[in-house]
Every structure is written in structure tokens, then in C-alpha cells.
N, C-alpha and C positions, 0 to 999 in steps of 0.2 A: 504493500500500500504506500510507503515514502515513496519506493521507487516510482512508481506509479503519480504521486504531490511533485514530485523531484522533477519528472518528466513535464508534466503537464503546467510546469511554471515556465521551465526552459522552455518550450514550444510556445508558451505565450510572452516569452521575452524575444525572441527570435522575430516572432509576429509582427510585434508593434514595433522594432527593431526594423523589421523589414517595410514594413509602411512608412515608418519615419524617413527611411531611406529614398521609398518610393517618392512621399511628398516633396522630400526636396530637392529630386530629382526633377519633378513637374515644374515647382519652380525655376529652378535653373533654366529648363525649356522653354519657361512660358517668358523668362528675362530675356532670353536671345531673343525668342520670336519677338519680342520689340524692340528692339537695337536694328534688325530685321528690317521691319517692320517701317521702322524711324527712317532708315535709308532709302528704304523705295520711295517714302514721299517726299524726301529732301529732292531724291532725283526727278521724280516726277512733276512738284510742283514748283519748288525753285527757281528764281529766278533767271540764274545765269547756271553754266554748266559746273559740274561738280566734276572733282578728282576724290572718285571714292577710295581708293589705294590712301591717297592723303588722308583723306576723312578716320579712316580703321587706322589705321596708326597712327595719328594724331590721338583716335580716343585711350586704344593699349597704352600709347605713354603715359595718358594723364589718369588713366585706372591702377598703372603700376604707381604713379607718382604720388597718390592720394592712396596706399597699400599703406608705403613707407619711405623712406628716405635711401633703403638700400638697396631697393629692386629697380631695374631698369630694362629696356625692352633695346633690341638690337635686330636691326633688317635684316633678313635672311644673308641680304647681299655684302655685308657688312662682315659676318660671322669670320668670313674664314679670313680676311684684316685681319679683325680684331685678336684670332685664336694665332696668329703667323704675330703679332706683337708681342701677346702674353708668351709667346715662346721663347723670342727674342729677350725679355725681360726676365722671365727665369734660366735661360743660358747665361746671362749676364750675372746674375745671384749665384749661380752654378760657382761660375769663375770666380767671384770675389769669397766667396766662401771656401776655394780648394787651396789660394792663394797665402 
């Protein structure tokens, strides 16, 4: 019979566990579809013509900026710079520390 109490609590923490999951998983969906949502009517009704490429990474920056102070977002096209710099910059560390 515990086993039985034992079980039937877990399956109902699992449950609401799982639904809680569920809900804010909706939401999440239901946030993009309006970001979405928000763009087609910029494009469509707008005045003058939009650079949505600009528009999306404009907002990413200023959603990572308003995260924290230490998160930052970097253009795909940027990456492999930026990753061929940090290399350069710990090669350099490499040396003054073998030295």
C-alpha cells in the first residue's frame, strides 16, 4: 500500500510537472508568434521599406542587453573573426606564460 501512496504521488508530481512544462512551453510559442506576428505588419504596413535582417538583430542585441551586462550576441558572419582573434590572444598568453 506505501508503495502503491509512493507511486501515485510521483505520477502526480510528474503530471503537473509535465503540464507546467507544457504551459510554458505555449507561452514561449505564443511570445514568438508575436515578435512574428509584429514583423509582418511592420512590413506590410510601414511606411518606407524595412531591412528585417537589421530589425532581428537589432532586437537579439537589445534582449541580450537588457539579460545582463555580460551576454552579447555576434553575427554569424563575425564568429569565425572573432574565434581567429581569441586564438591569437591566447597564443599570445600561451607565450608570455612559457616565457
Amino acid at each position: 500500500m506505501k508503495l502503491f501512496c509512493r507511486f501515485n504521488k510521483l505520477f502526480l508530481l510528474i503530471y503537473f510537472l509535465s503540464f507546467f512544462q507544457f504551459s510554458c512551453a505555449q507561452e514561449k510559442e505564443k511570445q514568438s508568434i508575436k515578435f512574428v506576428n509584429f514583423l509582418e505588419k511592420i512590413n506590410r504596413y510601414y511606411v518606407d521599406s524595412v531591412d528585417n535582417e537589421l530589425l532581428v538583430e537589432s532586437a537579439i542585441k537589445e534582449v541580450l542587453n537588457k539579460l545582463d551586462p555580460h551576454s552579447s550576441y555576434i553575427h554569424a558572419k563575425n564568429v569565425k573573426k572573432n574565434n581567429e582573434r581569441l586564438k591569437g590572444s591566447l597564443k599570445l598568453m600561451e607565450k608570455i606564460l612559457l616565457v
